[in-house]
C-alpha positions as CSV (number, residue, x, y, z in Angstrom):
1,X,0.0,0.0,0.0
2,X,2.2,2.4,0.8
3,X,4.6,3.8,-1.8
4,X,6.1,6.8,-0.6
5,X,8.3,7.2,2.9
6,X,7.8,10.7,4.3
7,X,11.6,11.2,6.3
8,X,11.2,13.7,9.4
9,X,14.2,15.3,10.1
10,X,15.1,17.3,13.4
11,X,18.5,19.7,14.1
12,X,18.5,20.3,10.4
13,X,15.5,22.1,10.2
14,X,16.8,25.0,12.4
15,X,20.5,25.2,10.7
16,X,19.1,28.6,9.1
17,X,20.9,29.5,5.6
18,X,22.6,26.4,5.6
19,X,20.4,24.3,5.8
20,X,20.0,23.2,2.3
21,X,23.9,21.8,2.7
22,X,22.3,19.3,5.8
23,X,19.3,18.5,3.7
24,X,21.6,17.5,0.3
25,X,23.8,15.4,2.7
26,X,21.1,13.8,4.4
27,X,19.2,12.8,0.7
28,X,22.5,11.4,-0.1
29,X,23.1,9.6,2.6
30,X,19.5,8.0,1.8
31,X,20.2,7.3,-1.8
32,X,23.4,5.7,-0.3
33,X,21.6,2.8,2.6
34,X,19.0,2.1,-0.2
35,X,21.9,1.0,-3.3
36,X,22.1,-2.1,-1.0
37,X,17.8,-2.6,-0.8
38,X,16.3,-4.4,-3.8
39,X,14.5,-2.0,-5.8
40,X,13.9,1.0,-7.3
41,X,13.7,4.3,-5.0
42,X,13.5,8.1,-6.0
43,X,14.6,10.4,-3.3
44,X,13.3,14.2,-3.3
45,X,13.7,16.8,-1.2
46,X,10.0,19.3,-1.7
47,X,8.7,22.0,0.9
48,X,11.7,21.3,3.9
49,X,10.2,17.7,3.4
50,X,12.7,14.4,2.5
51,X,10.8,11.7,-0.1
52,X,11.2,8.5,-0.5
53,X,9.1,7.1,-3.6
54,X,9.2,3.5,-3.8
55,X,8.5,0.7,-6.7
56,X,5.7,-1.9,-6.8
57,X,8.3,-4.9,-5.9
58,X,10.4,-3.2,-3.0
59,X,10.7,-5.0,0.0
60,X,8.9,-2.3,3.1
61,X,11.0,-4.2,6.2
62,X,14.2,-4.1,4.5
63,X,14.0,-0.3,3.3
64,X,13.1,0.5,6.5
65,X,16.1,-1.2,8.3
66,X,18.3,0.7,6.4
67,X,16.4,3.9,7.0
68,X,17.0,3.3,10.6
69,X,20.8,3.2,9.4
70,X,21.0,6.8,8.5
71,X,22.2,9.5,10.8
72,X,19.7,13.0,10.5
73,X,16.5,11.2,10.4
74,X,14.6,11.1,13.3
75,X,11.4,9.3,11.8
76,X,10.4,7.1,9.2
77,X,6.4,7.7,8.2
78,X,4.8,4.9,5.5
79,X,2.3,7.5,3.7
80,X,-0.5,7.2,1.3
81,X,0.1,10.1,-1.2
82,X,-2.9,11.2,-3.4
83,X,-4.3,14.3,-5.7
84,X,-6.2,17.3,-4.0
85,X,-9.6,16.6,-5.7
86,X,-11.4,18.3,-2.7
87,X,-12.5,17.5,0.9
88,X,-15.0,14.5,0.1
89,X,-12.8,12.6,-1.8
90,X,-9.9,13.4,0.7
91,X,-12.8,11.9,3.5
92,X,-13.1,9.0,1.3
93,X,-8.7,8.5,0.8
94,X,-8.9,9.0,4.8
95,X,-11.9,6.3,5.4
96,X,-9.8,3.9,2.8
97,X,-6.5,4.7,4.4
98,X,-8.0,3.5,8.0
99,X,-9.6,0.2,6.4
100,X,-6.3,-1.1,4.8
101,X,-3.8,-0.1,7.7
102,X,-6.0,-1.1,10.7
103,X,-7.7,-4.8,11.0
104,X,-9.9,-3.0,13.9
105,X,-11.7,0.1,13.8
106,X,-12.8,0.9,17.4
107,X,-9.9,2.8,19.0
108,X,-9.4,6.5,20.0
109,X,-8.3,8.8,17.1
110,X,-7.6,12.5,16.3
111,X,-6.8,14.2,13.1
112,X,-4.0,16.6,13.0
113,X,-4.2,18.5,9.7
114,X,-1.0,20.5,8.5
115,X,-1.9,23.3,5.8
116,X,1.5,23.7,4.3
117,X,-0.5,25.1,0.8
118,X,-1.9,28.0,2.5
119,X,-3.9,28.5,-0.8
120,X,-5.8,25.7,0.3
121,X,-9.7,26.9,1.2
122,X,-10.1,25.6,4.2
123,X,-8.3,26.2,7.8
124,X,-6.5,22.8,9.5
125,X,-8.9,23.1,12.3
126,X,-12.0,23.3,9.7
127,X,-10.6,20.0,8.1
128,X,-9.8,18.1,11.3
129,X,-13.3,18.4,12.6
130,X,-15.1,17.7,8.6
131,X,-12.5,14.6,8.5
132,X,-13.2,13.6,12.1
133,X,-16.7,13.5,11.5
134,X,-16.3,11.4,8.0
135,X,-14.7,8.8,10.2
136,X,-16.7,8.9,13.1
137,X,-20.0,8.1,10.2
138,X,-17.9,5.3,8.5
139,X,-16.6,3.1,11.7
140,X,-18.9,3.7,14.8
141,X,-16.8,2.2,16.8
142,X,-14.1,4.5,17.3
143,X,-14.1,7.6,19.3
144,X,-12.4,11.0,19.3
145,X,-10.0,11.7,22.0
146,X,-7.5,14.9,21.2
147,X,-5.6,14.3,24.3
148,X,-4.2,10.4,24.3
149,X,-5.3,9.0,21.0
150,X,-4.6,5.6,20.0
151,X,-4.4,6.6,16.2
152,X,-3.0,10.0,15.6
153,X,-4.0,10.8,11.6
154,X,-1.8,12.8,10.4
155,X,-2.8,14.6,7.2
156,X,-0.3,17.1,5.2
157,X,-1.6,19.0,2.7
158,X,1.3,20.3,0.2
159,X,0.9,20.2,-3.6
160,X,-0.6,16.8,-3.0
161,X,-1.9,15.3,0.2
162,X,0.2,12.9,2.5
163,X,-1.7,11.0,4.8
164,X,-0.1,8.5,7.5
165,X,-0.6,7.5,11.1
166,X,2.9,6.0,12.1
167,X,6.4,7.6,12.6
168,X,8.9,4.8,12.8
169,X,12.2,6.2,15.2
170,X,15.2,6.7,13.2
171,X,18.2,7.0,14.5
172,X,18.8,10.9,14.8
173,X,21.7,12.9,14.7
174,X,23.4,14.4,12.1
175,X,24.0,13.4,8.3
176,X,27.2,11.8,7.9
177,X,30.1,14.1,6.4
178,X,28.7,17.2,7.3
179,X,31.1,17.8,10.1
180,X,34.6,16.5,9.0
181,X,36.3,13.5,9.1
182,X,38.1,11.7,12.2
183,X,40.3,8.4,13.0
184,X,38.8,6.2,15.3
185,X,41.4,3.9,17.6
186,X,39.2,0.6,17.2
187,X,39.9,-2.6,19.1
188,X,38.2,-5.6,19.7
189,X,36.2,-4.5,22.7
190,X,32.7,-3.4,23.5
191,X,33.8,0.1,23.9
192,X,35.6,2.0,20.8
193,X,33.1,0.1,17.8
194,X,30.4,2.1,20.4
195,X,32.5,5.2,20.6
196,X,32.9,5.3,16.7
197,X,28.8,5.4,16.4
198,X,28.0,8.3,18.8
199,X,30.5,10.5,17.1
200,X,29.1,9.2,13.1
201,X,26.0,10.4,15.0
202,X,27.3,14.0,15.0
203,X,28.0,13.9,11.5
204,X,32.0,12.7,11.7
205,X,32.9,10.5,8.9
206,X,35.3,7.8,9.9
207,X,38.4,6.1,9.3
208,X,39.9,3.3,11.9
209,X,43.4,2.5,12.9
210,X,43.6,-1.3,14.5
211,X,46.9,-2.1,16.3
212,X,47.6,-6.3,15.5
213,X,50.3,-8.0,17.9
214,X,50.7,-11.3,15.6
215,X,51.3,-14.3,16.6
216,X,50.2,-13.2,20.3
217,X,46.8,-12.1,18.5
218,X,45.6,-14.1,15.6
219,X,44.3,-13.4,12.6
220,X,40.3,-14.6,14.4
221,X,41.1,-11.4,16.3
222,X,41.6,-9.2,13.7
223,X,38.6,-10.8,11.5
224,X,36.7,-9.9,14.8
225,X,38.0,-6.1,14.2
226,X,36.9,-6.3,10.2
227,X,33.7,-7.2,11.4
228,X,32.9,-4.6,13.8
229,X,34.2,-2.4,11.9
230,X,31.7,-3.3,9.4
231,X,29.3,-3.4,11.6
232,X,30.0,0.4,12.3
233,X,30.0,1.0,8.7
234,X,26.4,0.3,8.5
235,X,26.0,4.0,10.0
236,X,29.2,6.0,9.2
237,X,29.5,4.5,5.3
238,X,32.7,3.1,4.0
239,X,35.6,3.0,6.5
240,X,39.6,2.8,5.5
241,X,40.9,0.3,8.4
242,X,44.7,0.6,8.9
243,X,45.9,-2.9,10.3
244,X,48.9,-2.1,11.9
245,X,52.0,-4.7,13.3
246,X,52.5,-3.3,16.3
247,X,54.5,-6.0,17.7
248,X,57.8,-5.4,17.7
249,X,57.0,-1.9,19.1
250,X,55.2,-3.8,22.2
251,X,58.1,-6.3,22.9
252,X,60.8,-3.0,22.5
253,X,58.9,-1.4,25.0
254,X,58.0,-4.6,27.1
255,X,62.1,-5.2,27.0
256,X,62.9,-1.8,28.3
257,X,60.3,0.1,30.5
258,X,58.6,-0.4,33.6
259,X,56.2,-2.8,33.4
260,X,54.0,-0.7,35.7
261,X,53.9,1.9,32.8
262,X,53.6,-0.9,29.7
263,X,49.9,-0.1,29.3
264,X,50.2,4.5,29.1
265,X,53.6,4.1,27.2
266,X,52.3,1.7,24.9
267,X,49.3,3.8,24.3
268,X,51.5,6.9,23.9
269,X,52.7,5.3,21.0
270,X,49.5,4.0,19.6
271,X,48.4,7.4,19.6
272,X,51.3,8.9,17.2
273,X,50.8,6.6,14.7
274,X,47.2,6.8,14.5
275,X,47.9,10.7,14.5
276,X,49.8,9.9,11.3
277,X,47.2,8.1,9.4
278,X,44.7,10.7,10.8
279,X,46.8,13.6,8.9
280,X,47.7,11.5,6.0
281,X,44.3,11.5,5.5
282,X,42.7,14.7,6.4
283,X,41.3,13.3,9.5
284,X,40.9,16.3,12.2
285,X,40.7,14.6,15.7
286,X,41.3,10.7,17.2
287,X,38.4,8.6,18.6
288,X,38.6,6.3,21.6
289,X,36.6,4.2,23.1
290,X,37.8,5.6,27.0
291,X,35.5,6.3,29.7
292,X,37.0,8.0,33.1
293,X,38.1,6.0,35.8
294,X,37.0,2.2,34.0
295,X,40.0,1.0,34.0
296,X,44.1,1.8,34.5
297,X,44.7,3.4,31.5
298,X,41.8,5.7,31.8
299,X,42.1,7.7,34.8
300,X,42.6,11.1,34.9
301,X,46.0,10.9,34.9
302,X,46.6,8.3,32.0
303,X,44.4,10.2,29.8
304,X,46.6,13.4,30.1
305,X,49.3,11.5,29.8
306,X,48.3,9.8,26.3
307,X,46.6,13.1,25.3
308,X,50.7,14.8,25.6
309,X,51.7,13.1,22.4
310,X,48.8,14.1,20.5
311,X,48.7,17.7,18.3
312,X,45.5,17.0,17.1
313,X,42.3,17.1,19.1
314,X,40.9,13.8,20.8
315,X,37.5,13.0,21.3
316,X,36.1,10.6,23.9
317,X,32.2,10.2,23.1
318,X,32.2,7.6,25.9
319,X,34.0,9.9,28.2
320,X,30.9,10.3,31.3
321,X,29.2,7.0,30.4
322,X,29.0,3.3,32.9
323,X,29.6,0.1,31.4
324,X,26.2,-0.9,31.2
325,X,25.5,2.1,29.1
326,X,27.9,1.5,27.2
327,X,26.8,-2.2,26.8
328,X,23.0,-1.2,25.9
329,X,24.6,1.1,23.1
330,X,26.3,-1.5,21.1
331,X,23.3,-4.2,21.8
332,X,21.3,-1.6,20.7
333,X,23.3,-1.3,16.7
334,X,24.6,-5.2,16.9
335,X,28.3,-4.6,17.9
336,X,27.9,-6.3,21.2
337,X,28.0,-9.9,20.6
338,X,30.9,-9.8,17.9
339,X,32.9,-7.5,20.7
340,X,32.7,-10.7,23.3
341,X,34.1,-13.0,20.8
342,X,36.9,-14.2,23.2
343,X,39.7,-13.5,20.7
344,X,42.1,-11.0,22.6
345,X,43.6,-7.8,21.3
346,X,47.1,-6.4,21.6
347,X,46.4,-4.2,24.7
348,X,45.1,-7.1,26.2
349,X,48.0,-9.6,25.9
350,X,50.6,-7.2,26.9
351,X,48.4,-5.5,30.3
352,X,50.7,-5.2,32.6
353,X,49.6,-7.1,36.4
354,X,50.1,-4.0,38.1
355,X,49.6,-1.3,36.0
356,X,50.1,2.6,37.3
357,X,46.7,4.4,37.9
358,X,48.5,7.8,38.2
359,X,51.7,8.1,36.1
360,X,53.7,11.2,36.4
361,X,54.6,12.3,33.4
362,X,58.3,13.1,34.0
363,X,58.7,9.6,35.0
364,X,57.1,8.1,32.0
365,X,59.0,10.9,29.5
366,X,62.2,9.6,30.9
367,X,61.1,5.6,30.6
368,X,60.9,6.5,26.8
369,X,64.7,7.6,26.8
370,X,65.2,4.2,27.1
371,X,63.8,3.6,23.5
372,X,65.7,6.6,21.3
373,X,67.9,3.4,20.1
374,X,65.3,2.0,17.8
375,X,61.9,3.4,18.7
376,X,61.8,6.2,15.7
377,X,63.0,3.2,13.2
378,X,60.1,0.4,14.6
379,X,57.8,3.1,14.4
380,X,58.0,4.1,10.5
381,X,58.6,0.0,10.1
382,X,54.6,-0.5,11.5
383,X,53.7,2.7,9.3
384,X,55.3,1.8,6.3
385,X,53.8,-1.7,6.4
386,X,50.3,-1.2,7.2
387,X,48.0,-2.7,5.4
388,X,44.3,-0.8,4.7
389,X,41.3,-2.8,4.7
390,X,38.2,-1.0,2.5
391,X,35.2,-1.5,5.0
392,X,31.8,-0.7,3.4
């Protein structure tokens, strides 16, 4: 029945002069979820309203999961589109609208009329009562109730009519690519594949930097990594994943420093070289997964001390949030099942048993004297042989 998807949209619509830019991105980014839905869709933007026209064959649950997909929208509505031929026949769209979408015809209603055509000759209260009472004559059953209706009828009336009755959540947010590009630091873990989807939320488009420690991780966990990154993908469109060996850097540091300080110096480290691909690739901030206090390496005082080798901003979308938060996120968009795969990542071979919760930066400056032998050459070794992985 229904053949065209009216998409609501919500910061966008008070972005002023620019708002065009958001609306452009945000068809794109629709034209872009629906290449992978069988069948034929035309999406239009008309009257600060987003289209979706649909063929006869297209498959409703499917194009809707991908609408759900699409940062900017903040509701998916399943209209019935038809020609102004005057306020009877509208009655009569309305009376056949209610007989196809609902088996049952005695709940509460109300009719909420939007006169977007102001040339139209009759006011939205005017029509919501004349339409109320066409339905009120046709199914007996059902009763008007303005304040808690069980079927809110929505009627639009634009240079045709749009008539629906559900709004399906999307996922809000912003259109992807409207605010820049950043590199995400994405393990195997519950956390950063979240962290990566609240900032695509804001509009960030996304690259990812994986640090692999083979043979102490294997190649299960970095097919674990492909797939949440793809997973992620399915929000933020196409990722560039840099694998990098990060091995020999982790057993030069596990040979030489502290093993208190392992876990912040090793992260130091992890950080320039995602700083790298970030500016190789017009990337403007790093992305982690780190939320205060949850576990050694994110206290206070580890945070500033990762965040000293770092010229470029770093965002922690996580930064304020619990575990279980953090756990209901990436149920919530699939991520959390592949995440407990018990396939380990570097950071978590090479934890130290003891770590420091409160490393003083001095201390840890001078530790990495102890690596000016070879450090600068294992680092452009990892760099230089990184391989990228085209997620989409």
């Amino acid at each position: 029945m229904f053949k065209t998807l009216l998409i609501k949209y919500g910061e966008i619509g008070i972005k002023g002069k620019n708002r065009h830019l958001f609306e452009d991105a945000l068809v794109r980014q629709i034209c872009h979820a629906l290449k992978k839905v069988d069948g034929e869709f035309s999406v239009y933007k008309e009257q600060g309203r987003i289209y979706v026209d649909c063929d006869d064959d297209y498959d409703f649950d499917e194009t809707v999961e991908a609408l759900k997909c699409v940062f900017g929208i903040v509701g998916i509505c399943p209209v019935m589109k038809v020609e102004d031929r005057g306020l009877e026949t509208l009655g009569q769209d309305v009376i056949h609208f209610l007989e196809n979408v609902y088996e049952e015809h005695n709940q509460t209603f109300k009719v909420f009329t939007r006169r977007a055509r102001k040339s139209y000759p009759m006011e939205s209260n005017d029509v919501n009562c004349e339409l109320g009472g066409m339905i009120l004559n046709a199914f007996p059953g059902m009763r008007v109730d303005v304040h808690n209706p069980e079927i809110m009828l929505h009627v639009e009336i634009r240079e045709k009519i749009y008539i629906y009755s559900r709004i399906i959540p999307g996922p809000g947010g912003m259109p992807v690519g409207t605010n820049g590009k950043a590199m995400l630091l994405l393990s195997g873990g519950i956390d950063s594949p979240v962290a990566g989807y609240m900032i695509c939320k804001r509009g960030v488009k996304l690259d990812a930097t994986y640090f692999h420690a083979p043979p102490y991780t294997s190649e299960r966990a970095k097919q674990k990594v492909v797939d949440l990154a793809r997973q992620v993908a399915r929000y933020s469109g196409p990722i560039n994943l840099h694998v990098v060996n990060f091995t020999d850097i982790q057993l030069y540091i596990y040979e030489k420093c502290p093993h208190d300080e392992l876990t912040i110096i090793m992260r130091r480290y992890m950080m320039k070289i995602a700083e790298h691909f970030a500016k190789e690739t017009g990337a403007l901030a790093l992305i982690t997964g780190e939320s205060i206090g949850q576990v050694a390496s994110q206290t206070m005082q580890s945070l500033a001390a990762t965040n000293e080798v770092c010229t470029i901003p770093v965002f922690r979308p996580l930064i304020g949030n619990d575990k279980q938060e953090i756990v209901d996120i990436a149920e919530k968009i699939g991520t959390y099942e592949t995440s407990i795969l018990p396939f380990e990542d570097c950071c978590t071979i090479f934890v130290a048993k003891h770590p420091v919760t409160k490393p003083n930066l001095n201390v840890i400056r001078r530790s990495e004297l102890k690596l000016q032998e070879k450090i600068d050459e294992l680092v452009k070794t990892a760099i230089d042989t990184t391989e990228v992985i085209r997620i989409e």
